[in-house]
N, C-alpha and C positions, 0 to 999 in steps of 0.2 A: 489470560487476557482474551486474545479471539480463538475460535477453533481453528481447525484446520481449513473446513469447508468455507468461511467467513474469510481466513483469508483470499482463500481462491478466488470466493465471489469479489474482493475487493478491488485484486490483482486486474480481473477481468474489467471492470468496472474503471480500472486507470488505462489499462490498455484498449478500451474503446472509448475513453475520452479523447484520448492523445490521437486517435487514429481519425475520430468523428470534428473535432476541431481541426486536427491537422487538415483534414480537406478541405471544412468551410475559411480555412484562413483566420480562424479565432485563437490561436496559440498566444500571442500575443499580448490578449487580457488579461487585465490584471488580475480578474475574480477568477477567471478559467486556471490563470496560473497558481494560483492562493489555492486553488480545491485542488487541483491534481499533486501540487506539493505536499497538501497537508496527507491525501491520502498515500502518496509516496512514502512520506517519512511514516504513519503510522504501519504500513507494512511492513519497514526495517525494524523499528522499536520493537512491533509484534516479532519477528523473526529472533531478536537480539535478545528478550526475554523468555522467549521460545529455549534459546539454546542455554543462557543460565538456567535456567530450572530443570532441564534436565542434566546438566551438569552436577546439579547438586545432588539430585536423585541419584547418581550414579555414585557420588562419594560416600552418601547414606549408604 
């Protein structure tokens, strides 16, 4: 799904959302909330896929 590197940038990319809104007082939007969740949830998915697949690899 993503690389490693992809997730990192992505990881970064929520944690200076969360940090650049948190100061201007924009947390609270609805759009700001909607993108930082969606990207939230696709780092876990990627993480949660990440670790099936090599799961499987290793019973191979």
């Amino acid at each position: 799904m993503l690389s490693d590197r992809q997730s990192l940038i992505l990881t970064g990319f929520m944690v200076a959302g969360i940090f650049i809104f948190g100061i201007l007082d924009l947390l609270q939007n609805f759009v700001v909330l909607t993108v930082l969740t969606i990207l939230f949830f696709t780092i876990i998915i990627n993480i949660l896929y990440s670790k099936s697949k090599n799961r499987n690899k290793i019973k191979e």
